[in-house]
C-alpha positions as CSV (number, residue, x, y, z in Angstrom):
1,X,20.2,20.3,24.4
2,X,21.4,19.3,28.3
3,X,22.0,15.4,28.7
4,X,22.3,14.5,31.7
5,X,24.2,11.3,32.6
6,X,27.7,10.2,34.0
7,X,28.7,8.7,30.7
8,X,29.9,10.1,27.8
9,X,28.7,9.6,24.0
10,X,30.4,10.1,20.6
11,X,27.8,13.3,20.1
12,X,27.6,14.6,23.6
13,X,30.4,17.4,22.2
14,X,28.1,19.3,20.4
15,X,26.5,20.3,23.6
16,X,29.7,23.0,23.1
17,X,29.1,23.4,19.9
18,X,25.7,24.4,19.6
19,X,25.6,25.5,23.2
20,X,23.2,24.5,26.2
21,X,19.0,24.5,25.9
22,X,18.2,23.7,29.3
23,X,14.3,23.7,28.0
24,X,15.4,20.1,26.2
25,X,16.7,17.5,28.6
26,X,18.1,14.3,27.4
27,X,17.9,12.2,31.0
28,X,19.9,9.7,29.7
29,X,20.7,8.3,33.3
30,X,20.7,4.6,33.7
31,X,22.5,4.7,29.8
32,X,23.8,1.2,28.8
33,X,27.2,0.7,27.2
34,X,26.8,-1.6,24.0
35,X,30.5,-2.4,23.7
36,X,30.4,-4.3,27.0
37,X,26.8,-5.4,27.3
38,X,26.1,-9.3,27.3
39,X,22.6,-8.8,26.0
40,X,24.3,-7.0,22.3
41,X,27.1,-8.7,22.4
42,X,26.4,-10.8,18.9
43,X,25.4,-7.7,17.8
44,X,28.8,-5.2,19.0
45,X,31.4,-7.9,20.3
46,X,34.2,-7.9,18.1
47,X,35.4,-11.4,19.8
48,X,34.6,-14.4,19.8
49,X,31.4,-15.9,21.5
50,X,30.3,-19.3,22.5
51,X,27.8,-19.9,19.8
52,X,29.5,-18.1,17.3
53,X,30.1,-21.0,14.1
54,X,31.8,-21.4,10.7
55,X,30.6,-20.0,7.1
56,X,28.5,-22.9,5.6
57,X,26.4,-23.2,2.7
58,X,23.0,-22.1,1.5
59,X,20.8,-21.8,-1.0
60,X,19.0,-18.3,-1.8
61,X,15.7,-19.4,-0.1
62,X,18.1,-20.1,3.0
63,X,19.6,-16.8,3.5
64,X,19.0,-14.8,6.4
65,X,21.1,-11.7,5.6
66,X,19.0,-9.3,3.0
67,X,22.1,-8.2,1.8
68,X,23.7,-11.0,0.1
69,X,19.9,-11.6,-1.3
70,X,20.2,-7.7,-2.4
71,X,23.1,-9.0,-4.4
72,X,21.7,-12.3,-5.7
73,X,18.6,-10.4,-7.5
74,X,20.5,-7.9,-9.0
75,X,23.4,-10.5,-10.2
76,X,20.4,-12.6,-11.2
77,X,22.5,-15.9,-10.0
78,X,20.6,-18.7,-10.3
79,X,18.3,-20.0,-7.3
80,X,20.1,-23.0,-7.2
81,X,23.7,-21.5,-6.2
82,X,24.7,-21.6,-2.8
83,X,26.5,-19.3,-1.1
84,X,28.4,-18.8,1.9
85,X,26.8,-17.5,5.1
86,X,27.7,-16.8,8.8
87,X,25.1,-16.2,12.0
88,X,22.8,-13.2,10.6
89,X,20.9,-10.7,13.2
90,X,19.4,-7.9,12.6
91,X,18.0,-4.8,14.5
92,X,17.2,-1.7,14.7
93,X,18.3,1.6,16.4
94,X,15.7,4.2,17.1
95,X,16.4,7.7,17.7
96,X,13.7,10.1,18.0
97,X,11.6,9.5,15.0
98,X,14.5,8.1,12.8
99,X,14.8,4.4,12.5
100,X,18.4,3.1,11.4
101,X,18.3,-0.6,10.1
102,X,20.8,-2.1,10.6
103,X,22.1,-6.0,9.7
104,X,25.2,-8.1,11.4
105,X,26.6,-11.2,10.4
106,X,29.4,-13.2,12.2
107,X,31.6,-16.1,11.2
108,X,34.5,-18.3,12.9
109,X,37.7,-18.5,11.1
110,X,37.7,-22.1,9.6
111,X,41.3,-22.8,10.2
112,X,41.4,-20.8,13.4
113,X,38.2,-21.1,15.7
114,X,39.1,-17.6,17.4
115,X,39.6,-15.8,15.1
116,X,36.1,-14.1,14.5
117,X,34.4,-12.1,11.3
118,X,31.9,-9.4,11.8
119,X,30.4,-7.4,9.3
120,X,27.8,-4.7,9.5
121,X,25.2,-3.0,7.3
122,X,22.9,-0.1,7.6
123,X,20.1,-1.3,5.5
124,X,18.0,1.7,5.4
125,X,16.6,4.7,7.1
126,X,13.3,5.3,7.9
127,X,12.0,9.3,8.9
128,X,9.7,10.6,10.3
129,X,8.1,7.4,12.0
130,X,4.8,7.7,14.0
131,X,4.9,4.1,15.7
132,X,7.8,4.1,18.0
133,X,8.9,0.8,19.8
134,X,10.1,2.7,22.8
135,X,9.2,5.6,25.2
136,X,12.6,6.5,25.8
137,X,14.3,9.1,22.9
138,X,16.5,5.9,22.1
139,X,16.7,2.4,21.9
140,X,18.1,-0.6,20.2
141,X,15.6,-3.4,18.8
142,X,16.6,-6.5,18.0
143,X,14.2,-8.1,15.3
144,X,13.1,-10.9,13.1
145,X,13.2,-10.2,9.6
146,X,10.1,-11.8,7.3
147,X,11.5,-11.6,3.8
148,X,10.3,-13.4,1.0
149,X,12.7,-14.6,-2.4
150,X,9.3,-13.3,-5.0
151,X,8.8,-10.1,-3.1
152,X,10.3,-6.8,-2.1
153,X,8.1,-6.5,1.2
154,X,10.0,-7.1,4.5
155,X,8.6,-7.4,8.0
156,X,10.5,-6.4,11.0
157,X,9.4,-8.1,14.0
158,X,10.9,-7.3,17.7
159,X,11.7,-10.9,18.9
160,X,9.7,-12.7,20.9
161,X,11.6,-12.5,23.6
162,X,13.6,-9.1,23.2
163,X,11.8,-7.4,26.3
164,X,15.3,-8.4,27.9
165,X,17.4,-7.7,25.2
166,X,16.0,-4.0,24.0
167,X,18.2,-1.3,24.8
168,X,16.9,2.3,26.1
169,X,19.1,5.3,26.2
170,X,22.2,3.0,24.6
171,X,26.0,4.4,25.0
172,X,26.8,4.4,21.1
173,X,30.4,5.0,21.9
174,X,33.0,2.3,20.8
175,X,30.6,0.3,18.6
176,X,30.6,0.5,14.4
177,X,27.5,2.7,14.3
178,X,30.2,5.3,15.6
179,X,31.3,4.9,11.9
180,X,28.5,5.1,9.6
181,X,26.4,7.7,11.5
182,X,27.6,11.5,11.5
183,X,27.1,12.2,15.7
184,X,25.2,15.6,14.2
185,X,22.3,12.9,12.8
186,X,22.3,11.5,16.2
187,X,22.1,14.7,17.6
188,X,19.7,16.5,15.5
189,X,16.9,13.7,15.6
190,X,17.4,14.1,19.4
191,X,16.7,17.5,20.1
192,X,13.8,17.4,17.5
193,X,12.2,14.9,19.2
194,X,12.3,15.6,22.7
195,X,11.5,19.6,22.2
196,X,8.8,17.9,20.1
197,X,7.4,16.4,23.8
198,X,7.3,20.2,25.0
199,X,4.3,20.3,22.1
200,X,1.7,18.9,24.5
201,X,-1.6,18.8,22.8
202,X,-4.5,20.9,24.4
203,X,-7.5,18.8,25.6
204,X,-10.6,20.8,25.8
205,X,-12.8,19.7,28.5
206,X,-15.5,21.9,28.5
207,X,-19.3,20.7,27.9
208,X,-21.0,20.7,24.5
209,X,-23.3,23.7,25.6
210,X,-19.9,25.3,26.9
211,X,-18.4,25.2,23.8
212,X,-22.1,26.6,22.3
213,X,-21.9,29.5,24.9
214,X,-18.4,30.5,23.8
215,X,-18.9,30.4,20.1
216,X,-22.4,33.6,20.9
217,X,-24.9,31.2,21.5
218,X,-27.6,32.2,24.5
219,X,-28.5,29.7,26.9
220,X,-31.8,31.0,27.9
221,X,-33.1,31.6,24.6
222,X,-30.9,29.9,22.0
223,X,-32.0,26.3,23.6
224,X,-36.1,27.1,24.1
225,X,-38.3,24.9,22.2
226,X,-39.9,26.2,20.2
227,X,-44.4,26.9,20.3
C-alpha cells in the first residue's frame, strides 16, 4: 500500500515491510493528529481539562460506562449499591470495515484537582461491517450509548452534534490505541478495504431487447405476433 501524507503513523513502517502497491493509495492528506486535537481531547488528553470533575456516586441504573455494568452483572451486586464513577464517553474507530469500540472514562484527583485519571477500554470488535459512518478508509466517531440494566442490546448513536467532532483519516500515533491494537490490524483492514474500492461493480446499461439479442434471440422474428 502507498500513503501518502506528510505525517507519519505508528503502521506506516510496514510500507517497508510488505513493500509498495502503488495500485492501493491511502491519500491520507489533510490527516488529523488526535494527541493534540481540541475536538478528542476528552477522549486522548492525558491532562487535565476544564470540565473534567471528581469520582462520585451512582447507582447501577446511573452508570454510563458498560464496563463497570459488565462487572456488576457478572458480580451480581445488588442494584442498590453505588459505585464510583468519573466522566464516561465513548466512540468508535473505523477502519476499513472493522469497527473498534472503544470506552474512556476520566476523573480529577480528589485531593489534587490536576492530577487527572484516564482509563480506556476496547469494548468489542465488529468485522466485516456493511454500514460505514464515513467515506474516508478511517474515522473516529464519537457516540451515545443506549444501554439498558434488563438487556444485553446496546445502541450506538453518533452524537447529535459530532459532524464537528468526527475524525477522517486520524494520526493514531501517540494515543493509547497505539497500545491495544497491533499496527499490522490497522494495516491489514486498510489495504483490504481500499483495494476493495478497485472492485467497481459493472452496471449494464443496455436495453431489455439488447440483452434479448445477446442471449440468440432474433429481432425480426423472435418479437412477431403471432396470426
Amino acid at each position: 500500500m502507498k500513503i501518502i501524507d506528510n505525517k507519519k503513523d505508528y503502521y506506516d513502517y510496514l510500507s517497508g515491510v510488505y513493500g509498495i502497491d502503488n495500485l492501493v493509495v491511502y491519500d491520507r492528506r489533510g490527516s488529523s493528529v488526535l494527541s493534540s486535537s481540541l475536538e478528542m481531547a476528552y477522549y486522548f488528553r492525558q491532562t487535565a481539562l476544564p470540565w473534567d470533575h471528581t469520582l462520585s456516586n451512582k447507582h447501577y441504573w446511573e452508570l454510563k460506562s458498560l464496563g463497570k455494568r459488565y462487572y456488576a452483572k457478572k458480580m451480581k451486586h445488588k442494584y442498590r449499591k453505588t459505585w464510583k464513577e468519573g466522566d464516561v464517553y465513548h466512540f468508535i474507530l473505523e477502519v476499513g470495515r472493522i469497527h473498534y469500540r472503544f470506552e474512556v472514562e476520566r476523573w480529577l484527583d480528589e485531593g489534587n484537582l490536576g492530577n487527572i485519571h484516564v482509563t480506556y477500554t476496547l469494548l468489542d470488535t465488529i468485522k466485516d461491517v456493511q454500514e460505514r459512518y464515513s467515506d474516508a478508509p478511517m474515522c473516529i466517531i464519537p457516540c451515545r450509548v443506549d444501554s439498558w440494566q434488563w438487556s444485553e442490546d446496546q445502541k450506538w448513536k453518533e452524537l447529535a452534534n459530532s459532524m464537528a467532532n468526527r475524525v477522517t483519516n486520524p494520526i493514531l500515533d501517540g494515543t493509547f490505541i497505539t497500545k491495544v491494537i497491533p499496527p499490522t490490524d490497522i494495516w491489514d483492514a486498510l489495504y483490504e478495504y481500499i483495494s476493495s474500492l478497485r472492485d467497481k461493480p459493472i452496471t449494464d446499461s443496455r436495453s431489455d431487447v439488447q440483452k434479448l439479442e445477446s442471449a440468440g434471440f432474433d429481432r425480426k422474428t423472435s418479437f412477431r405476433k403471432a396470426k
